[in-house]
Structure formats: structure tokens, C-alpha cells
C-alpha positions as a printed Julia matrix, in Angstrom:
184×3 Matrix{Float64}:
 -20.68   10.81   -6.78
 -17.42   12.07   -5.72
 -14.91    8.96   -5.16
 -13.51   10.94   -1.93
 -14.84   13.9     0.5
 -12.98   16.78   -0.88
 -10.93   17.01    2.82
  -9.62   13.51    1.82
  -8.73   14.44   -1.65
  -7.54   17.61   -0.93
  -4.39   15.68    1.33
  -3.32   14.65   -1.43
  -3.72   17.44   -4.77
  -2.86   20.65   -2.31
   0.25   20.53   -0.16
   2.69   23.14    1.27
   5.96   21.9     0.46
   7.49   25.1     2.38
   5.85   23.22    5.44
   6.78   19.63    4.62
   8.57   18.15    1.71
   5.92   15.41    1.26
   2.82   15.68    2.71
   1.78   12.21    0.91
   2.29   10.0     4.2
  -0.05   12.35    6.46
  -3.11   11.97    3.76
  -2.9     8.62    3.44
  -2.81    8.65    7.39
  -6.23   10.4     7.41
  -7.49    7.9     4.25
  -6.8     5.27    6.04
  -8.22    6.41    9.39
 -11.68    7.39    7.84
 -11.76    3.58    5.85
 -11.01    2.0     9.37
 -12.14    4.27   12.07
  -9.93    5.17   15.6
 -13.98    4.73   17.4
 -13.84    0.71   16.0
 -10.96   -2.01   17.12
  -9.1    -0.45   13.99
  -5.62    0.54   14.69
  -3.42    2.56   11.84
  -0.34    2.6    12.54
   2.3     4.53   10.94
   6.14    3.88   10.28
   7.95    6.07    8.5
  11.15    5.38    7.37
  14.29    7.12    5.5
  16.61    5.57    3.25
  20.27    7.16    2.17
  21.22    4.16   -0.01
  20.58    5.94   -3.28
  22.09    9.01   -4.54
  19.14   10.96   -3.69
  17.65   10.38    0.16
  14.13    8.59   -0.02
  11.55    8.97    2.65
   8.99    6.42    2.81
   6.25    5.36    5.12
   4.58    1.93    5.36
   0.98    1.86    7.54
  -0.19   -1.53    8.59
  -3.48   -1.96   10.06
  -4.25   -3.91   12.94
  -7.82   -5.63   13.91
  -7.57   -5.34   17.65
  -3.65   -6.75   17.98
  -3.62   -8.78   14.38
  -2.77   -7.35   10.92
  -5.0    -7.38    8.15
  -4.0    -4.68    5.86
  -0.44   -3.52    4.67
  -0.23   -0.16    2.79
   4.1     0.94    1.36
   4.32    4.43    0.07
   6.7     5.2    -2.12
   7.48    8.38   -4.19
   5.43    9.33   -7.33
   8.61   10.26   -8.87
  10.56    6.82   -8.62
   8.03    4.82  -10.39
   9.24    5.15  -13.52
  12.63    3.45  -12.21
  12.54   -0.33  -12.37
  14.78   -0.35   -9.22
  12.6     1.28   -7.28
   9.47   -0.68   -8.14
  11.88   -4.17   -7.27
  12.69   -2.83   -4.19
   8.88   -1.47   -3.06
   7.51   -4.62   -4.64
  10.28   -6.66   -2.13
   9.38   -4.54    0.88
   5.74   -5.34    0.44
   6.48   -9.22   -0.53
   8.72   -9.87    2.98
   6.62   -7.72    5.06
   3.64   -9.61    3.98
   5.33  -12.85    4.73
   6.31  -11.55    8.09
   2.95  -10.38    8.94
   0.77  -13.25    7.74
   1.2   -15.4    10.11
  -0.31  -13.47   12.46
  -3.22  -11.95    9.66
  -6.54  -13.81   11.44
  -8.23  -13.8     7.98
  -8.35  -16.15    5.04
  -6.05  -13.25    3.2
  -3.58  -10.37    4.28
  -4.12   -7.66    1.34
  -1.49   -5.14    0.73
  -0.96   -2.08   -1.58
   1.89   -0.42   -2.58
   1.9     3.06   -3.53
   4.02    5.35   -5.89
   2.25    8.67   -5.15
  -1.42    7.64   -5.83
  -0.9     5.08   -8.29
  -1.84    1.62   -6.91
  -0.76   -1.67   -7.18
  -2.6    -4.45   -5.25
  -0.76   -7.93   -3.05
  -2.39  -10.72   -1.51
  -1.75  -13.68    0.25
  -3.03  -16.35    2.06
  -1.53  -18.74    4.4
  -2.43  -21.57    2.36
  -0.98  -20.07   -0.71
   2.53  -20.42   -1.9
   3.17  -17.01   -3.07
   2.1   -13.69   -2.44
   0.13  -12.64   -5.19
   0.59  -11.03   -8.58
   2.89  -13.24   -8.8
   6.37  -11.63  -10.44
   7.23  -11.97  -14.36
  10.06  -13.87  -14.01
  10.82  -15.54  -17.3
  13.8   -18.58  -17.43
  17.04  -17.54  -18.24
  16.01  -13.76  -17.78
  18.68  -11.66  -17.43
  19.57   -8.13  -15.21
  18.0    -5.78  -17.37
  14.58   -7.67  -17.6
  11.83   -5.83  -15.71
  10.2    -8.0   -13.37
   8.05   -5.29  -11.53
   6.52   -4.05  -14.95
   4.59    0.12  -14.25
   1.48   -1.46  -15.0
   1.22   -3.17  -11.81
   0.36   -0.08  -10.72
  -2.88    0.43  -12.64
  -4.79    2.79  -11.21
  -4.9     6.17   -9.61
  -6.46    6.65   -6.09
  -7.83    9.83   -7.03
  -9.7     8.64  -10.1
 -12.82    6.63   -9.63
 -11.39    2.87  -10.69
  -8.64    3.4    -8.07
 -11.18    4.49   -5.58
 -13.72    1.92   -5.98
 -11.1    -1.03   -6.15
  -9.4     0.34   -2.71
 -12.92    0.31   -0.87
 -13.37   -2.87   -2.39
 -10.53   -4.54   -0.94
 -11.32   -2.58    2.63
 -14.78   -3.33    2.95
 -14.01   -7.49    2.28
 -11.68   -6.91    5.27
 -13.96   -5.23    7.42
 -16.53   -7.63    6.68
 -14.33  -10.34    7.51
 -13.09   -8.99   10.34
 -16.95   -8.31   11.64
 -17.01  -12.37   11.32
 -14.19  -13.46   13.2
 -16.51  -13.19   16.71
């Protein structure tokens, strides 16, 4: 059994770059709206935004989706090609970490999941408001210095495209559904 409908999976594998640069953002837009459907009290909703801070400009989108007017799900895309820069997976792994914080006080469920994105390689957050950190928690060893790599590439273990990544992403949507389907 195919992992995604071929529509879904073609978003990603066949894109027009004389069209847009990066069509990544708009398939995760229709992932994410067939996971959590527009006819349900899902709402995706996009931001896209476009940082100059670097010597080469990075576009990035973050979608967080809302059950009714709550957040329970936090996806950060980043670029396939910056993955292999520890900078870059600091600063996505930060953006996810303080927008979950800002967000999870609002989350209605017993945990606000998150994913961050390089391309379609996956690496999975969580947090709770009982909890003291948002979860994996960061290799941070004592007396570490600047060079140490505290967002290490396997955090982000597995491919959307592939069956593992698949299964684990509808994994982590279908507990939130569920618990969202309990909260009346």
C-alpha cells in the first residue's frame, strides 16, 4: 500500500521551479489539508516567512493547525539543502522550541506535537503543559563548547516520502484527531 495518493506525493517529487522556486510549502499545504480536512473544525493555516540574515535569502513557511480556535499541531519547513548545516538545524530546532512554548498554552490537549521539516526529512517535538521541556530534549553536554552540535542530523530520521516517515506522521495526526474528537 502506497504511503501517499500519488497527487500528494507528486507535490512534493515533481515541481516547476520556472513557476516557483520552491513548491515544498504548497504540498505540504495540501498534506496537511487532506490529514485534517477544511469540511471538519480543522483549520491549516499557513505563514510563510523570508529571512535575509544569511548570505543566501531563506524562505520558510511554518503551518499550525487549529481545532476550532486552539492549536494542536505545529509543522516548520525548512530547506532540504540547509540540513546538513548545524546552524540551520539550531535555528529551526529554536523556532519550533519558542513557538511551541508560545502556543501551548492555548493547545486544549494533554500534548502540542510539532515537526520540523528540512525538505521531507522529519524530526518530531512534543510538549505538554505539565512537562518542563519540550521534547527531544537537546544534547547539551557540560562545559560544551561553540562547535559542539546540539541539533545532531539524526533528529531528523525519517523521510516523509518513505513508508517509516509516513506511518509515524499519521501516527502522531490520528492521536490528535482522536483527542480532539474527545474534548466534547
Amino acid at each position: 500500500m502506497a504511503a501517499w495518493s500519488s497527487d500528494i506525493k507528486n507535490g512534493f517529487i515533481s515541481t516547476r521551479p520556472e513557476l516557483e522556486p520552491d513548491f515544498t510549502p504548497a504540498a505540504y499545504n495540501k498534506l496537511l489539508n487532506n490529514l485534517f480536512p477544511v469540511n471538519t473544525p480543522f483549520t491549516v493555516f499557513p505563514n510563510v516567512h523570508l529571512h535575509q540574515q544569511s548570505s543566501v535569502p531563506d524562505t520558510r513557511a511554518t503551518f499550525t493547525v487549529y481545532y476550532g480556535k486552539s492549536p494542536v499541531f505545529l509543522l516548520d519547513i525548512n530547506a532540504y539543502s540547509s540540513l546538513p548545516r548545524i546552524s540551520s538545524r539550531e535555528a529551526a530546532d529554536g523556532r519550533i522550541r519558542r513557538h511551541m512554548r508560545d502556543l501551548l498554552p492555548y493547545c486544549p490537549l494533554p500534548a502540542l506535537h510539532g515537526v520540523s521539516v528540512f525538505g521531507t526529512r522529519m524530526a518530531f517535538y512534543k510538549a505538554g503543559p505539565a512537562w518542563s521541556n519540550v521534547l527531544p530534549a537537546r544534547t547539551c553536554t557540560e562545559g560544551a563548547g561553540e562547535l559542539e552540535d546540539t541539533t545532531p542530523v539524526d533528529w531528523w530520521d525519517c523521510d516523509l516520502l518513505e513508508d517509516d516517515g509516513a506511518i509515524r506522521l499519521k501516527e502522531v495526526v490520528n492521536r490528535i484527531r482522536n483527542e480532539c474528537d474527545n474534548l466534547s
